[in-house]
RODO-2510 file (C-alpha; in nm, 4 decimals, decimal comma):
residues 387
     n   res          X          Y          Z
     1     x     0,0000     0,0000     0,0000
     2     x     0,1547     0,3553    -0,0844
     3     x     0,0209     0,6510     0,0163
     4     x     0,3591     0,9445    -0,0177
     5     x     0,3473     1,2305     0,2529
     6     x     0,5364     1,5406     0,2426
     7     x     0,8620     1,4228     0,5321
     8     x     1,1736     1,5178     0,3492
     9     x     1,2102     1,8130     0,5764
    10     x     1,1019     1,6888     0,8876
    11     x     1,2820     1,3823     0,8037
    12     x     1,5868     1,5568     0,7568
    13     x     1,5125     1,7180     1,1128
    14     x     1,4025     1,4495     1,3236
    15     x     1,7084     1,2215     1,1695
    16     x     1,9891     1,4520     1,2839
    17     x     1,8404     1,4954     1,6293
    18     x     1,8328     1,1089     1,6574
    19     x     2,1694     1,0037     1,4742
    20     x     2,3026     1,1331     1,8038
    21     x     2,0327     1,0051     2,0417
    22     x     2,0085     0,6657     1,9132
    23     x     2,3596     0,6062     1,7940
    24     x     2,4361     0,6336     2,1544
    25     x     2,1791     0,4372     2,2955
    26     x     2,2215     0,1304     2,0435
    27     x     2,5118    -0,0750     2,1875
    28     x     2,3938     0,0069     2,5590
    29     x     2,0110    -0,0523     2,4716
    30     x     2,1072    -0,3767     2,3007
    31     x     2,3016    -0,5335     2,5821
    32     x     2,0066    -0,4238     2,7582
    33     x     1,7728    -0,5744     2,5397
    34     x     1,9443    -0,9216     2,5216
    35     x     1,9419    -0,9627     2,9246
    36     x     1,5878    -0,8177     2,9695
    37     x     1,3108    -1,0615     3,0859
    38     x     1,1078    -1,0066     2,7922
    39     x     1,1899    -0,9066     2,4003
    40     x     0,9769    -0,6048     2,2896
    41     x     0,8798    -0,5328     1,9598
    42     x     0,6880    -0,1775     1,8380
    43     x     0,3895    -0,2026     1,6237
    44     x     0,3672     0,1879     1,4469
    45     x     0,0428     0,2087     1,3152
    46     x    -0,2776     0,4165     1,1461
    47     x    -0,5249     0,3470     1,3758
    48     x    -0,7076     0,6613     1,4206
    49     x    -0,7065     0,9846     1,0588
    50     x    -0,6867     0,8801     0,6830
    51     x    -0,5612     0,5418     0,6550
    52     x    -0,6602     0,3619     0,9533
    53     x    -0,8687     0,1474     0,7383
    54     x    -0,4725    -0,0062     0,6380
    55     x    -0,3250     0,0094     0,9738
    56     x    -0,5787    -0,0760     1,2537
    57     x    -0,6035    -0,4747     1,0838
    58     x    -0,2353    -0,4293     1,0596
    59     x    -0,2406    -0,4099     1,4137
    60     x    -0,4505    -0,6778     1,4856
    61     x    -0,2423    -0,8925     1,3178
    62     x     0,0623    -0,8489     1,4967
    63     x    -0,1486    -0,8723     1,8109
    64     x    -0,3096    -1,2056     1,7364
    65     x     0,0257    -1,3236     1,6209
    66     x     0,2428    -1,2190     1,9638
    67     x    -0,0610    -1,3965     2,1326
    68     x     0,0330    -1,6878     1,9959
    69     x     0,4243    -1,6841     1,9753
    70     x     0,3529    -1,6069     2,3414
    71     x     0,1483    -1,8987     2,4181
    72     x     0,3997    -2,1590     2,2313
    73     x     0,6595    -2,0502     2,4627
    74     x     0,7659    -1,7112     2,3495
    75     x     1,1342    -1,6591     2,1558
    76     x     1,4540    -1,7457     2,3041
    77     x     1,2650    -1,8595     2,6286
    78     x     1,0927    -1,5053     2,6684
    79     x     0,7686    -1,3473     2,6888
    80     x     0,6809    -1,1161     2,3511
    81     x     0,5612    -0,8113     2,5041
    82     x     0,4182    -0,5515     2,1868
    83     x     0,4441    -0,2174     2,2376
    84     x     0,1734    -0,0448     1,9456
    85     x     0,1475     0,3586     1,8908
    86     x    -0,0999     0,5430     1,6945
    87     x     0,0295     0,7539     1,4337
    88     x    -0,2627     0,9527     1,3443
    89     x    -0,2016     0,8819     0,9859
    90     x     0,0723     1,1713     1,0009
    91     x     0,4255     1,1662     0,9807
    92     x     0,5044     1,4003     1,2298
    93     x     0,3466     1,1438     1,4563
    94     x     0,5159     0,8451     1,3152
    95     x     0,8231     1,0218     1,3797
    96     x     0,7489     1,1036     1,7223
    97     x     0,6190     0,7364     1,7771
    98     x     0,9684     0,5768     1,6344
    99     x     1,1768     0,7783     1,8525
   100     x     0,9666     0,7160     2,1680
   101     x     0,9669     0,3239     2,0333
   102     x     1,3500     0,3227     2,0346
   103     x     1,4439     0,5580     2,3106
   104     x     1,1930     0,4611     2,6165
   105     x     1,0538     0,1735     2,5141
   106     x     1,3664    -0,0032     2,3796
   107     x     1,1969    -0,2141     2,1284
   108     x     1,3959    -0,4271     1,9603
   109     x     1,2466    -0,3804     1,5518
   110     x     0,9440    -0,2267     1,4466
   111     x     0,6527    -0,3303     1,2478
   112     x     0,4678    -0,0707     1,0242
   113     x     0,2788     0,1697     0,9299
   114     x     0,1009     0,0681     0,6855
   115     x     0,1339     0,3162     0,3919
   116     x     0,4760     0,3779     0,2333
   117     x     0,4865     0,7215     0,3006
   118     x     0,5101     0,6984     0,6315
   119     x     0,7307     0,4171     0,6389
   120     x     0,9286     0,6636     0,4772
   121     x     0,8991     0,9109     0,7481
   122     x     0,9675     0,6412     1,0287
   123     x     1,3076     0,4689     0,8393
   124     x     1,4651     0,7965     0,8348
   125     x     1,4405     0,8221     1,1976
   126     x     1,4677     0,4265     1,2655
   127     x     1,8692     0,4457     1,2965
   128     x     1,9963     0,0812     1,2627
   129     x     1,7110    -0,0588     1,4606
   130     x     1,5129    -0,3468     1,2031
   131     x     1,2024    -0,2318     1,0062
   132     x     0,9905    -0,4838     0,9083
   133     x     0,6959    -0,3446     0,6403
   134     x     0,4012    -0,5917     0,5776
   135     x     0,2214    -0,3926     0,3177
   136     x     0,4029    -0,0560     0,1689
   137     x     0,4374    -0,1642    -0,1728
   138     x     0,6358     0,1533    -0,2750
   139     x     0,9082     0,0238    -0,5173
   140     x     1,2213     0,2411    -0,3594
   141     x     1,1439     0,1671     0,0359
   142     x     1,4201    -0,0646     0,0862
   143     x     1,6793     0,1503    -0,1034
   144     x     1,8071     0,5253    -0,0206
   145     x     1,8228     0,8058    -0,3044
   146     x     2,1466     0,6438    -0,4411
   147     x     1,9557     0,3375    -0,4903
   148     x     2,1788     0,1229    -0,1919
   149     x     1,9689    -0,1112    -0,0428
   150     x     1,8772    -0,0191     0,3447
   151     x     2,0462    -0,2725     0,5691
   152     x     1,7174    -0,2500     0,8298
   153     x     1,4170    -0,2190     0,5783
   154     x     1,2332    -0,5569     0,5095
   155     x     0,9193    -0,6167     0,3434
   156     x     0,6710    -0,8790     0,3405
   157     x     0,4229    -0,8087     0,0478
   158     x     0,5027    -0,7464    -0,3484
   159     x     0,5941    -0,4195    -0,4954
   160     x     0,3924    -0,1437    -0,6795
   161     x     0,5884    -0,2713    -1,0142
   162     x     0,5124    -0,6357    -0,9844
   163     x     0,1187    -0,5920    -0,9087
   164     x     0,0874    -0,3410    -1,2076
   165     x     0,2900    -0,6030    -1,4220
   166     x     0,0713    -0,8904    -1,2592
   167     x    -0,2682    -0,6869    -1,3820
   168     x    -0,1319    -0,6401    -1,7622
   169     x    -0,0728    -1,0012    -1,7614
   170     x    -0,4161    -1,0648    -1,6382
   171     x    -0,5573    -0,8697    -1,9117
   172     x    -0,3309    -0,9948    -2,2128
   173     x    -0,4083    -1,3349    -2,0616
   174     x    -0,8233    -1,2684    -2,0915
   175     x    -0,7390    -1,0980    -2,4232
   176     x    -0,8524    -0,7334    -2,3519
   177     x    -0,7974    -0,5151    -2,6257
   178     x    -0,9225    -0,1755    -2,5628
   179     x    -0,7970    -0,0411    -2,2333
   180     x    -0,9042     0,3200    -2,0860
   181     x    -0,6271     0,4352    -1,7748
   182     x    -0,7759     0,6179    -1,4722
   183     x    -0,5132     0,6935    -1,2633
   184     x    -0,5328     0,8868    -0,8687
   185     x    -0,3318     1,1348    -0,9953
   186     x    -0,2272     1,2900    -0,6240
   187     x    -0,0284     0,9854    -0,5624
   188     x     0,2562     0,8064    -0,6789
   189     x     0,1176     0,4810    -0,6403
   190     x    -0,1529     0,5630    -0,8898
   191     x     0,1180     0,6974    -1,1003
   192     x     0,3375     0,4492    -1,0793
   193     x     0,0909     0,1680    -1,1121
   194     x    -0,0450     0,3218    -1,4346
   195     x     0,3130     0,3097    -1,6031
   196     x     0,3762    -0,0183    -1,5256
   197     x     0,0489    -0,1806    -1,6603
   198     x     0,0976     0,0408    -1,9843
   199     x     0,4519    -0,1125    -1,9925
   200     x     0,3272    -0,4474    -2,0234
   201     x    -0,0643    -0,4231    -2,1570
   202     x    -0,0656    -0,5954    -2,4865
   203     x    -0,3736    -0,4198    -2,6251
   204     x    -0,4282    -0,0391    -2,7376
   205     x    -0,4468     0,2257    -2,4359
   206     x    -0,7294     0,4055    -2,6192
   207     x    -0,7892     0,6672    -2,3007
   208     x    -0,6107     0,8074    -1,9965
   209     x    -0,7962     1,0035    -1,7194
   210     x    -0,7172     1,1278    -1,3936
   211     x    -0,8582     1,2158    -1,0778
   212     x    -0,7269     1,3139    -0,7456
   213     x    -0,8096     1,2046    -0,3616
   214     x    -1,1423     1,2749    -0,2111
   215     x    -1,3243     1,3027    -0,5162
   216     x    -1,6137     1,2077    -0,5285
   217     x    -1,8109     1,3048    -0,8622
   218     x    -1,7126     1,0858    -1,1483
   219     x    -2,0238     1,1158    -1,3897
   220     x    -1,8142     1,3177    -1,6502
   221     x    -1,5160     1,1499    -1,6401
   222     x    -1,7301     0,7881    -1,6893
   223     x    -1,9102     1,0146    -1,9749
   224     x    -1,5543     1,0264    -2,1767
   225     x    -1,4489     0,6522    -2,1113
   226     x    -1,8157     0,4994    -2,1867
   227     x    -1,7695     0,6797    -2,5514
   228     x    -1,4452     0,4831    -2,6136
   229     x    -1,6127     0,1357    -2,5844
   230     x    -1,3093    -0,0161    -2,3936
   231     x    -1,3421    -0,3661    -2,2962
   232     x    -1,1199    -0,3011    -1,9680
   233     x    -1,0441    -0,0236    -1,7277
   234     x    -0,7635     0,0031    -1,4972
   235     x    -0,8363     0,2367    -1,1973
   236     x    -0,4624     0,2976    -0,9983
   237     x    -0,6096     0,3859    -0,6614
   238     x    -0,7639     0,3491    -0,3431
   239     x    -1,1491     0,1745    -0,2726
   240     x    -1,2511     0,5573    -0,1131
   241     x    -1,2416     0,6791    -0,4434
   242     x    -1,2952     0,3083    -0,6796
   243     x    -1,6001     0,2513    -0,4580
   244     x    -1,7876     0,5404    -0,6066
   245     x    -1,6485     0,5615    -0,9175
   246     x    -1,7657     0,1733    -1,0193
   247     x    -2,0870     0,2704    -0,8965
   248     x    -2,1549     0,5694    -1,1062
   249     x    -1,9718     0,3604    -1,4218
   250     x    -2,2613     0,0622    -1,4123
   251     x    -2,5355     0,3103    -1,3109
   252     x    -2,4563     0,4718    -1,6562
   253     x    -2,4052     0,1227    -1,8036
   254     x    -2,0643     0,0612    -1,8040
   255     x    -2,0278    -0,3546    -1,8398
   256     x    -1,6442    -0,3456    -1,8866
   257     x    -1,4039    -0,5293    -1,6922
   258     x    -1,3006    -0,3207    -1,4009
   259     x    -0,9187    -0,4526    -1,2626
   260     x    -0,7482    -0,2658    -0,9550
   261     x    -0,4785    -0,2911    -0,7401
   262     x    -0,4455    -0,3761    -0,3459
   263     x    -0,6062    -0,0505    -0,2802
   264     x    -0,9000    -0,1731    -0,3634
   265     x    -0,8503    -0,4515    -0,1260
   266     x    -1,1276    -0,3409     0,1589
   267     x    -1,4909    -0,4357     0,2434
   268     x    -1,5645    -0,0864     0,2472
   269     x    -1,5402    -0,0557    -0,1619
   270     x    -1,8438    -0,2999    -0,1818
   271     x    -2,0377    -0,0291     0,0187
   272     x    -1,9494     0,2282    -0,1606
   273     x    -2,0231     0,0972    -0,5004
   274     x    -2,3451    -0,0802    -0,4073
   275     x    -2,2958    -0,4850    -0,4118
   276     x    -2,4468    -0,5641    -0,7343
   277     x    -2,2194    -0,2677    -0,9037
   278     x    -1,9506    -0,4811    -0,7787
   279     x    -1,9614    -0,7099    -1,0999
   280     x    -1,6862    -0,8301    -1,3342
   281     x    -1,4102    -0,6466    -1,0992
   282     x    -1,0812    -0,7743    -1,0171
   283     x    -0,8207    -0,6572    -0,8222
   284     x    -0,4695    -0,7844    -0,6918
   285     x    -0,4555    -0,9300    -0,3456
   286     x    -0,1664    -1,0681    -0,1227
   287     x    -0,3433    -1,4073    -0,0334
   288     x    -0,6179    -1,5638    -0,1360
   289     x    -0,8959    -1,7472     0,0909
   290     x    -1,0135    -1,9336    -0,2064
   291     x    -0,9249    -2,3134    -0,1293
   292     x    -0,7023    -2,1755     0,2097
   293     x    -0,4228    -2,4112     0,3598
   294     x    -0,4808    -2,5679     0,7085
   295     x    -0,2362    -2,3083     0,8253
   296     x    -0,4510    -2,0110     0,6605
   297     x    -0,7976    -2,1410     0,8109
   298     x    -0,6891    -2,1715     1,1507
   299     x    -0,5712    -1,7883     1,1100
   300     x    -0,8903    -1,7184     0,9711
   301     x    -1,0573    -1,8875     1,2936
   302     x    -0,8167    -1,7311     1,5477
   303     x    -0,8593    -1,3824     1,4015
   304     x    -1,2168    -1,4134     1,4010
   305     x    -1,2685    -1,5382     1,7231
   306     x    -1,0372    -1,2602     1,9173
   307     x    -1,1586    -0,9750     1,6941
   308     x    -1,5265    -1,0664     1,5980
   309     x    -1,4492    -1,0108     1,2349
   310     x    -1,2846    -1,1663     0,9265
   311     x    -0,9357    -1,0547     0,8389
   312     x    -0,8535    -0,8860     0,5756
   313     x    -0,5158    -0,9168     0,3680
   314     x    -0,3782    -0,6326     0,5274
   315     x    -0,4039    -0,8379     0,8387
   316     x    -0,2669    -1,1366     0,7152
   317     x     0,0294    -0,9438     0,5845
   318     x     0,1206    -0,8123     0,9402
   319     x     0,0725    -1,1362     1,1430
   320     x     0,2833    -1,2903     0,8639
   321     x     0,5495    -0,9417     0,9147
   322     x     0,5215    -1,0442     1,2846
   323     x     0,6194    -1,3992     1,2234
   324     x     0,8922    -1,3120     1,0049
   325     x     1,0276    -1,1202     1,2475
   326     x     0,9649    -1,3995     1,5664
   327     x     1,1465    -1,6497     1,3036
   328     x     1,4470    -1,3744     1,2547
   329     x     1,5101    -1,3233     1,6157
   330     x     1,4823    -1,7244     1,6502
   331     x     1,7322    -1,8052     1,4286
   332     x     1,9590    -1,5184     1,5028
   333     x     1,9756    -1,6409     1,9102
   334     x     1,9921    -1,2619     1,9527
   335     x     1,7798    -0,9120     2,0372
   336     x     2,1117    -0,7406     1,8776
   337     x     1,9575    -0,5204     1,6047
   338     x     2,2865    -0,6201     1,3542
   339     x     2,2101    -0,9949     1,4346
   340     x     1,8284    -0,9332     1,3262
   341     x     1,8724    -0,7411     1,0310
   342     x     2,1563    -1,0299     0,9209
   343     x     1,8748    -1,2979     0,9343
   344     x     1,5974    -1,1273     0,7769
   345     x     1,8227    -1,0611     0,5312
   346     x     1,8793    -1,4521     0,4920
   347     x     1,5347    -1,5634     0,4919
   348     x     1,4588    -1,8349     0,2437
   349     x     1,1468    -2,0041     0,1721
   350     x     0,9805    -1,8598     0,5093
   351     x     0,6348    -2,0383     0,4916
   352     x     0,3567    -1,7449     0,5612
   353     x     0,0180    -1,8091     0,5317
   354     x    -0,0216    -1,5053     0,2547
   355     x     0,2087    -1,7938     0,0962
   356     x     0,5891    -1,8786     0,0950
   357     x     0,8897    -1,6546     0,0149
   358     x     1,2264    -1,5853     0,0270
   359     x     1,3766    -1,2211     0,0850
   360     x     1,5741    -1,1219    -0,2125
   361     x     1,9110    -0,9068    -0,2046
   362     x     1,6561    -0,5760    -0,2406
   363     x     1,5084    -0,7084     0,0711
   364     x     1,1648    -0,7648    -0,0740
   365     x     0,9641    -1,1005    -0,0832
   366     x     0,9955    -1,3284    -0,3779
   367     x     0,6504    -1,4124    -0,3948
   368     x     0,3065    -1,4720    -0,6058
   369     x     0,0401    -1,2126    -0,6596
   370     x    -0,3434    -1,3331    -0,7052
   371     x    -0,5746    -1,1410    -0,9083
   372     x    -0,9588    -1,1539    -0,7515
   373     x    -1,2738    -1,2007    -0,9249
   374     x    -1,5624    -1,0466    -0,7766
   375     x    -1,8785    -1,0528    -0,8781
   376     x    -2,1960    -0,8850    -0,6753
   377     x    -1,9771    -0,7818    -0,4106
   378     x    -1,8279    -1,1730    -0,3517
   379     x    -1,5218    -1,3044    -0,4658
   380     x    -1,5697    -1,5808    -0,7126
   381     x    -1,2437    -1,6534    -0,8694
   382     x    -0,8619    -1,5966    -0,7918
   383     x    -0,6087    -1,6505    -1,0622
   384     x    -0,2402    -1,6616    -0,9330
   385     x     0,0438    -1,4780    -1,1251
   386     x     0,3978    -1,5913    -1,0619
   387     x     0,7009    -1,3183    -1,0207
***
């Protein structure tokens, strides 16, 4: 998930007040860390402003998944305990959150946000300290301007490139010909997501529209696509804006093929586009609860039983972030933040339930997208694409 935020500044701020705080808390804190009675980890999360429809299942996840690391036995014969902040959906707060994380709580890696600009805002304040993000799918996180790769930034789901690739696929694949482009044209996922499917999209591009964040009337811009007969349209952006913009498309009798990406990937869409409107759409997902493993359904169970709702991928992406980490820590016999980041980086064929994967040297997950068939507002059909 990508949402960008405006931190460079108060990046650039917040990371020279904490290359001194941090750097000389990290070898002391550490020490600390390893001889402690428990092993904390920080959960940094949306769960209140803009995009707490990402982070608060994000948090859930890690919850129900420390729950039951902490039942097994816990790690290294220690209690989990999980320290989780709100952001706010800001980055000022994120900021604030990763240095309180770090400095008084001592955590020993972080998990989230949710969106990648503000796990932007939070790695340039994280120090050395392991990042672990379960669903930012902006293709530079793990990398600085240069284009190194971060030694402390890990993430669990697929990039912006590979689901816009995965969707072009999908389409040459069903042999769609005419495609029209609506892009959220505030963001750089929508951007980004648009250029990659016109990379790869087979057919003709015989439209490209745009609209920005919080919109909410779409009647002339379905006016101009409906007059280009396309038998496909790709809409790059988020289910606040899809879910109203499908529903004004089929009530002027728009039948084509609607595809998205993971933004679309909330129950709230079906709501706002009316359940029946909610026809012959697809969008990519991170897992798939069509035909789940034994290992998915008794997520699925847990989750629902100590929440009182279904999970959602985003949820499924942090408990498997959460596990990642849990299996990192494991297997590095250490809370030492070099240690961690050494064994996430070595990660191969780590069995998650949004399926299997092994870190590559970018530091993001080798690992299959699934493209989602729904039709009146229920998901009929998955079809997996391979990296």
């Amino acid at each position: 998930m990508k949402i960008k935020h405006n931190i460079k500044g108060l990046a650039l701020v917040v990371s020279c007040l904490m290359m001194t705080a941090c750097g000389s808390l990290t070898q002391t804190q550490e020490k600390s860390n390893d001889q402690a009675d428990v092993i904390k980890i920080g959960g940094n999360w949306e769960l209140s402003g803009a995009t707490a429809g990402y982070g608060s299942p994000g948090n859930e996840g890690v919850e129900l998944a420390v729950d039951q690391v902490n039942q097994a036995g816990g790690i290294l014969g220690k209690q989990v305990e999980y320290v989780s902040l709100d952001n706010k959906s800001t980055s000022e707060e994120t900021t604030a959150n990763t240095s309180r994380l770090i400095s008084n709580d001592q955590v020993s890696l972080i998990i989230g946000p949710a969106t990648t600009g503000l796990m932007e805002a939070q790695i340039s304040s994280a120090s050395s300290l392991p990042v672990i993000a379960p669903m930012a799918t902006g293709d530079s996180l793990t990398t600085d301007s240069s284009g190194k790769v971060l030694n402390n930034v890990f993430r669990v789901c697929f990039q912006d490139a590979f689901q816009g690739q995965a969707l072009a696929k999908f389409s040459n694949d069903n042999q769609f010909k005419k495609a029209v482009l609506i892009r959220d044209n505030s963001t750089d996922y929508g951007q980004n997501l648009t250029n990659e499917f016109k990379k790869y999209f087979q057919g003709e591009v015989v439209d490209e529209l745009a609209y920005n964040a919080k919109d909410t009337d779409f009647n002339s811009l379905v006016t101009r696509l409906k007059a280009k007969e396309p038998d496909v349209i790709f809409v790059a952006g988020y289910y606040e804006e899809a879910g109203p913009l499908i529903k004004q498309a089929r009530e002027q009798g728009v039948k084509a093929a609607i595809l998205g990406p993971d933004g679309f990937g909330n129950q709230e869409i079906i709501d706002l586009a009316g359940k029946d409107n909610m026809t012959n759409v697809y969008y990519t997902a991170h897992y798939t609860t069509n035909d789940p493993s034994p290992e998915l359904k008794k997520f699925m169970e847990a989750y629902q039983e100590k929440f009182g709702h279904a999970p959602d991928m985003f949820a499924a992406l942090a408990y498997d972030g959460a596990r990642l980490a849990f299996d990192a820590i494991e297997r590095a016999q250490s809370v030492d933040s070099k240690a961690i980041n050494q064994a996430l980086a070595d990660t191969k064929d780590f069995s998650g339930i949004t399926g299997n994967f092994t870190i590559n040297d970018q530091h993001n997950p080798i690992k299959t997208a699934y493209v989602q068939k729904v039709d009146h507002g229920e998901i009929v059909d998955t079809t997996p694409i391979e990296p």
